[in-house]
C-alpha positions as a LaTeX table, in Angstrom:
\begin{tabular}{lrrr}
\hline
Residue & $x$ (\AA) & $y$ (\AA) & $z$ (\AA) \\
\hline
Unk1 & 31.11 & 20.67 & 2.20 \\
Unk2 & 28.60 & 19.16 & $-0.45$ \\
Unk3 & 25.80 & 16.70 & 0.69 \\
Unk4 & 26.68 & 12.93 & 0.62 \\
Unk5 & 24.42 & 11.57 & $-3.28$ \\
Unk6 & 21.62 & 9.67 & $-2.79$ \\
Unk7 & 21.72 & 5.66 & $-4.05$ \\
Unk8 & 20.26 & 3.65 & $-5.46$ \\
Unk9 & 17.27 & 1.64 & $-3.13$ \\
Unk10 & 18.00 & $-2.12$ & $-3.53$ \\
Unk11 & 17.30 & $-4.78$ & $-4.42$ \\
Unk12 & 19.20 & $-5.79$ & $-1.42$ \\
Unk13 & 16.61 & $-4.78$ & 0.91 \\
Unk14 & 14.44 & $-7.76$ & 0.20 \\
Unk15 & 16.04 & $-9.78$ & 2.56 \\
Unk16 & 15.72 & $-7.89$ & 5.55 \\
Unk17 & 12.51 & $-5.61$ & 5.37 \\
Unk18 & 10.09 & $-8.03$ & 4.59 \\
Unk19 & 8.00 & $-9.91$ & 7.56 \\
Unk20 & 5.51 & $-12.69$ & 8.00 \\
Unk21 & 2.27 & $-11.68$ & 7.03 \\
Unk22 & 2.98 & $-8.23$ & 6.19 \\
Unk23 & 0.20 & $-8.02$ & 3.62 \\
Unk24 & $-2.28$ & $-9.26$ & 6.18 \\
Unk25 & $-3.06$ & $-5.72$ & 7.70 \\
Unk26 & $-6.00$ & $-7.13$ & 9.20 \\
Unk27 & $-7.66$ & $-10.76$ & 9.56 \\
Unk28 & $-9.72$ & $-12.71$ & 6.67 \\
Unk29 & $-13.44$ & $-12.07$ & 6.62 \\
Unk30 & $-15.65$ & $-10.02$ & 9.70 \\
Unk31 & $-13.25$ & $-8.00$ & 11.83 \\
Unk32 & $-14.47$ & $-5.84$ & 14.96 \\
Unk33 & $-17.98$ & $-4.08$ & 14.64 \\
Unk34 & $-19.12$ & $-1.96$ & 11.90 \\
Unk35 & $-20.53$ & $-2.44$ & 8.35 \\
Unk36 & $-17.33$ & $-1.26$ & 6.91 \\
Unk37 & $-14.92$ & $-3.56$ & 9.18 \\
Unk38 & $-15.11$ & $-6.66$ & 6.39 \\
Unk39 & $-11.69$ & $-7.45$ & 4.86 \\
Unk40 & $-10.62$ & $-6.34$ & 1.49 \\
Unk41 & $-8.01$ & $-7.47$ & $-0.87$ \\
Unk42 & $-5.95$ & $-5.34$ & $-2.84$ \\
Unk43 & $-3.54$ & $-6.99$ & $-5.61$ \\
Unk44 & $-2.02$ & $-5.63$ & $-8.46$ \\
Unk45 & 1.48 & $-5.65$ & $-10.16$ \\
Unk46 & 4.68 & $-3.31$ & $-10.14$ \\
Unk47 & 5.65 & $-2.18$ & $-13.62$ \\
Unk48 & 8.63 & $-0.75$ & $-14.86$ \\
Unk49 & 8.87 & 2.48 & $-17.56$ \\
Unk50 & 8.78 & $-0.66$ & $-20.83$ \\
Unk51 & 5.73 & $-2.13$ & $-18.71$ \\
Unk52 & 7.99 & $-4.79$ & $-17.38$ \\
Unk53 & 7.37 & $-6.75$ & $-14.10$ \\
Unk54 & 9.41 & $-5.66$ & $-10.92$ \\
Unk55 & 10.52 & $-8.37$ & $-9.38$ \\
Unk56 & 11.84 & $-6.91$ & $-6.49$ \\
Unk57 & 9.87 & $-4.23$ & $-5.32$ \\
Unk58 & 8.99 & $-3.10$ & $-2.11$ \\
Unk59 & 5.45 & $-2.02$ & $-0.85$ \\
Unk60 & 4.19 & $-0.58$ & 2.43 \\
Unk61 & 1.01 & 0.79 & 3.55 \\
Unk62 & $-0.62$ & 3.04 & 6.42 \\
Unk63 & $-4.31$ & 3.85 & 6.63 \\
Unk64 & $-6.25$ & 4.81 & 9.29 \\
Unk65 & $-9.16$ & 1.68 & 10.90 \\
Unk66 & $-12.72$ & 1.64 & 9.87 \\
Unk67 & $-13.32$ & 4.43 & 12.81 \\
Unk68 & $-11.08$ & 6.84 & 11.72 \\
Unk69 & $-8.59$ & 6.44 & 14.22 \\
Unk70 & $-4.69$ & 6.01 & 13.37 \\
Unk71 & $-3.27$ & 4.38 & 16.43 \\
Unk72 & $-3.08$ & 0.76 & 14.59 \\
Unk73 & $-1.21$ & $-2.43$ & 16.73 \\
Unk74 & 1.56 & $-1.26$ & 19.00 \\
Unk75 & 4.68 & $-3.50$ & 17.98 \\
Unk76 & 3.24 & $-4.45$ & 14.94 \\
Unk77 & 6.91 & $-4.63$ & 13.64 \\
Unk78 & 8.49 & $-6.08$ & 16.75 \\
Unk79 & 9.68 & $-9.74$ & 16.56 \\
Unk80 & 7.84 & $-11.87$ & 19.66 \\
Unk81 & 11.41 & $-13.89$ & 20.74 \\
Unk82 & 8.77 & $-16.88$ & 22.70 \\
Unk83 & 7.06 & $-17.72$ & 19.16 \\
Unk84 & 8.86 & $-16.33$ & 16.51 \\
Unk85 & 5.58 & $-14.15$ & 15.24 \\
Unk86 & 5.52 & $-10.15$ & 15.44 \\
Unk87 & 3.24 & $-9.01$ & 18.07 \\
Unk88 & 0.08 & $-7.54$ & 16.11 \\
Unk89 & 0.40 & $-9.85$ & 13.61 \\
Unk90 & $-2.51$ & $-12.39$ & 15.18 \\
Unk91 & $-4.71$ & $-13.11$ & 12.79 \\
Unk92 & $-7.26$ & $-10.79$ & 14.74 \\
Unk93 & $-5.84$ & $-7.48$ & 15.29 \\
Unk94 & $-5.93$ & $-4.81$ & 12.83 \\
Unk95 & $-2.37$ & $-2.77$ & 12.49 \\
Unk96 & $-3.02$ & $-0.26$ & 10.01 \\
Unk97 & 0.65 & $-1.00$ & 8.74 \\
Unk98 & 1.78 & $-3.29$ & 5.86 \\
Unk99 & 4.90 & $-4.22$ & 3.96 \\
Unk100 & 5.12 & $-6.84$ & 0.99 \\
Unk101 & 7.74 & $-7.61$ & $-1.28$ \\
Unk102 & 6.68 & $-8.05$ & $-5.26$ \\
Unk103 & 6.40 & $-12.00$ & $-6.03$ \\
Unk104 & 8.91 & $-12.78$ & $-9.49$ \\
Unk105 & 5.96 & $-11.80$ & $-11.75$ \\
Unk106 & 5.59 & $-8.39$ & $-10.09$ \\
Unk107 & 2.81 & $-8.83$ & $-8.01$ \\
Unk108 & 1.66 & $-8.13$ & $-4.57$ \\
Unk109 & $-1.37$ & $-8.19$ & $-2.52$ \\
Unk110 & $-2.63$ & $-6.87$ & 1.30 \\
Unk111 & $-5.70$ & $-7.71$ & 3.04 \\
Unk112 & $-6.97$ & $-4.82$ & 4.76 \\
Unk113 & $-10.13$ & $-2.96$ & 6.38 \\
Unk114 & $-11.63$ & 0.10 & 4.68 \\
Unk115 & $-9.90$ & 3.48 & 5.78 \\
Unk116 & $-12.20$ & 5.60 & 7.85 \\
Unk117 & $-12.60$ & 9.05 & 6.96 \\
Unk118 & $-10.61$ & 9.25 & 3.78 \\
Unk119 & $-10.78$ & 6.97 & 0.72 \\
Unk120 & $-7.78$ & 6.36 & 0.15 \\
Unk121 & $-4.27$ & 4.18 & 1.39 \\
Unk122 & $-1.25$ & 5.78 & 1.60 \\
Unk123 & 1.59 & 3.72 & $-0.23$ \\
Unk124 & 5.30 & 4.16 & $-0.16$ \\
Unk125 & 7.40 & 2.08 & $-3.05$ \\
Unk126 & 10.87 & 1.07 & $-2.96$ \\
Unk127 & 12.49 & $-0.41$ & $-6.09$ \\
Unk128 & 15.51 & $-0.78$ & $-7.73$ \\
Unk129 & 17.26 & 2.13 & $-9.57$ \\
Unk130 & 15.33 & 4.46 & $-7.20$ \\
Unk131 & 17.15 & 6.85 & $-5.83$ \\
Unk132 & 14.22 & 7.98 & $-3.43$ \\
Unk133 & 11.44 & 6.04 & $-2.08$ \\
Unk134 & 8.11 & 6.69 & $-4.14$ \\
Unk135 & 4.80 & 8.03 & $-2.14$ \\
Unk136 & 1.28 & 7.64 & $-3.54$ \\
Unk137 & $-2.34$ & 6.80 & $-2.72$ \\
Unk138 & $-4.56$ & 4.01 & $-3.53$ \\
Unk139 & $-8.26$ & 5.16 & $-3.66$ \\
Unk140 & $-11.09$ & 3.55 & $-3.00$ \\
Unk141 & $-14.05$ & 3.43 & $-5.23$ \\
Unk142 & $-16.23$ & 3.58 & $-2.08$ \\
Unk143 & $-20.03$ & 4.85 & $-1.84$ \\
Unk144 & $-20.23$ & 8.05 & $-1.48$ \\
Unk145 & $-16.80$ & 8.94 & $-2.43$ \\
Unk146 & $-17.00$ & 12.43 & $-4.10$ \\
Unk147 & $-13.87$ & 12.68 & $-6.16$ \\
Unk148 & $-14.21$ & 16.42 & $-6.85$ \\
Unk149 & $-14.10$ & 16.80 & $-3.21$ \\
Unk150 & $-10.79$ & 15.62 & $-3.00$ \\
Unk151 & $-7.95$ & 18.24 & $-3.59$ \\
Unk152 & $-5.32$ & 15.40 & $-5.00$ \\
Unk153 & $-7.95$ & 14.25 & $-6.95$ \\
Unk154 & $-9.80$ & 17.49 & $-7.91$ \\
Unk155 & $-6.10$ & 19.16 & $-8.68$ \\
Unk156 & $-5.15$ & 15.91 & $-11.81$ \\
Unk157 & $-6.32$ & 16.12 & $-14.87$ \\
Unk158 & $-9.20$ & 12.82 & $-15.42$ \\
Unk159 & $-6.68$ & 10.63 & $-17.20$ \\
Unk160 & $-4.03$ & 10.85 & $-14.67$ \\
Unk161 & $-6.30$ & 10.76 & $-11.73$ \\
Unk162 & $-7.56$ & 7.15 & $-12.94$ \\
Unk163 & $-3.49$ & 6.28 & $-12.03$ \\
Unk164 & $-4.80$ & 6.60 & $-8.19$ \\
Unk165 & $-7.99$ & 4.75 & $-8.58$ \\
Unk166 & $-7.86$ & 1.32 & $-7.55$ \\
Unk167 & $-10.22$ & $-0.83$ & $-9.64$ \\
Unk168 & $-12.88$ & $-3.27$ & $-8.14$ \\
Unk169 & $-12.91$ & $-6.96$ & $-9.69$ \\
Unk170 & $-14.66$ & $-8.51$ & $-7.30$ \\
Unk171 & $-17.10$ & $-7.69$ & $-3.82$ \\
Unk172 & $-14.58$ & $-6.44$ & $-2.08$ \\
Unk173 & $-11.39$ & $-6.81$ & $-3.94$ \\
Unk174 & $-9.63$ & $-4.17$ & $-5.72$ \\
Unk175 & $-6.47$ & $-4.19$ & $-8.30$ \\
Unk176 & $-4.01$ & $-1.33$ & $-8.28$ \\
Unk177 & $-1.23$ & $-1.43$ & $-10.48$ \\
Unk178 & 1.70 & 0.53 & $-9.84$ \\
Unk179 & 3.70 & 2.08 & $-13.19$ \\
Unk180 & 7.12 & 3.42 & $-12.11$ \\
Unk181 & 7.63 & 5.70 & $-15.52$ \\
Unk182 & 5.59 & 5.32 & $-18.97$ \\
Unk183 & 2.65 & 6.49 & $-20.60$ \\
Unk184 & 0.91 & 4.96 & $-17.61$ \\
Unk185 & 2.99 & 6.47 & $-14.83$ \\
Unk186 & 1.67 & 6.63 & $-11.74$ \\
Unk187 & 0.99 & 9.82 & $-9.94$ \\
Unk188 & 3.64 & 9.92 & $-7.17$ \\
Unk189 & 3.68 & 12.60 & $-4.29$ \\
Unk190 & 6.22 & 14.77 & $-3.97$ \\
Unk191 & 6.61 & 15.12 & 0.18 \\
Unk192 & 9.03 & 17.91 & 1.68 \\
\hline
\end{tabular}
């Protein structure tokens, strides 16, 4: 008996899978101890393969806290019945999990803490006429950061390594644009 085909992802998910504040990974400006434990933004846009905006994409992010560690906010996802909120989602504590939706003109944007002891986010799109979710990373163009070090990075050729390279347009705020197919295409990983 043959395997049941894939479908397409959405855009019906929108509905559901978004959350309050699930860009706000952790709180606006000095968050627990440590030099590297100041917010940062990261914005950009979702394009399609003409360079389009995606209107209805889906974005999620893990990364591990300043310190390295990976635990994040237990029941960062679960719904608080007393308030309405998710548990996690304070305004203080720092969850190492995000989801956003794309806004009508493609864009999207998390607040976050610097990853400890890798440079990068991990990022998992959904998006119409997907038929699988897409996995990437967003690195950061931190001090220190040896690229060649890397073996993503030190495995892509310099033009399409610059796809994973978030860009820094401000102290501490980053753009990443995400190009589903083009002459532009992101990198995407290919997990099995």
């Amino acid at each position: 008996m043959l395997p049941t085909p894939s479908q397409t992802v959405g855009p019906f998910y929108g509905y559901a899978l978004p959350f309050p504040q699930g860009g706000q990974i952790a709180p606006a400006g000095i968050a627990p101890a440590g030099p590297d434990a100041r917010a940062i933004t990261i914005h950009g846009h979702v394009h399609d393969g003409a360079g389009e905006p995606v209107p209805d994409a889906l974005l999620e992010i893990w990364q591990p806290a300043p310190d390295g560690s990976r635990t994040g906010a237990p029941g960062s996802l679960r719904r608080d019945q007393t308030t309405g909120g998710y548990a996690g989602r304070d305004g203080v504590t720092f969850t190492g999990f995000g989801r956003v939706a794309t806004d009508p003109d493609g864009s999207y944007a998390f607040q976050t803490l610097s990853p400890g002891g890798v440079p990068y986010l991990s990022v998992c799109v959904f998006a119409r006429g997907l038929l699988h979710h897409l996995f990437t990373r967003i690195y950061l163009p931190l001090p220190g950061v040896d690229w060649e070090s890397d073996p993503l990075l030190a495995g892509l050729d310099p033009d399409r390594r610059r796809t994973l390279i978030a860009e820094p347009v401000a102290e501490r705020v980053y753009r990443f644009d995400v190009h589903l197919q083009g002459d532009k295409e992101t990198v995407f990983l290919d997990f099995r």
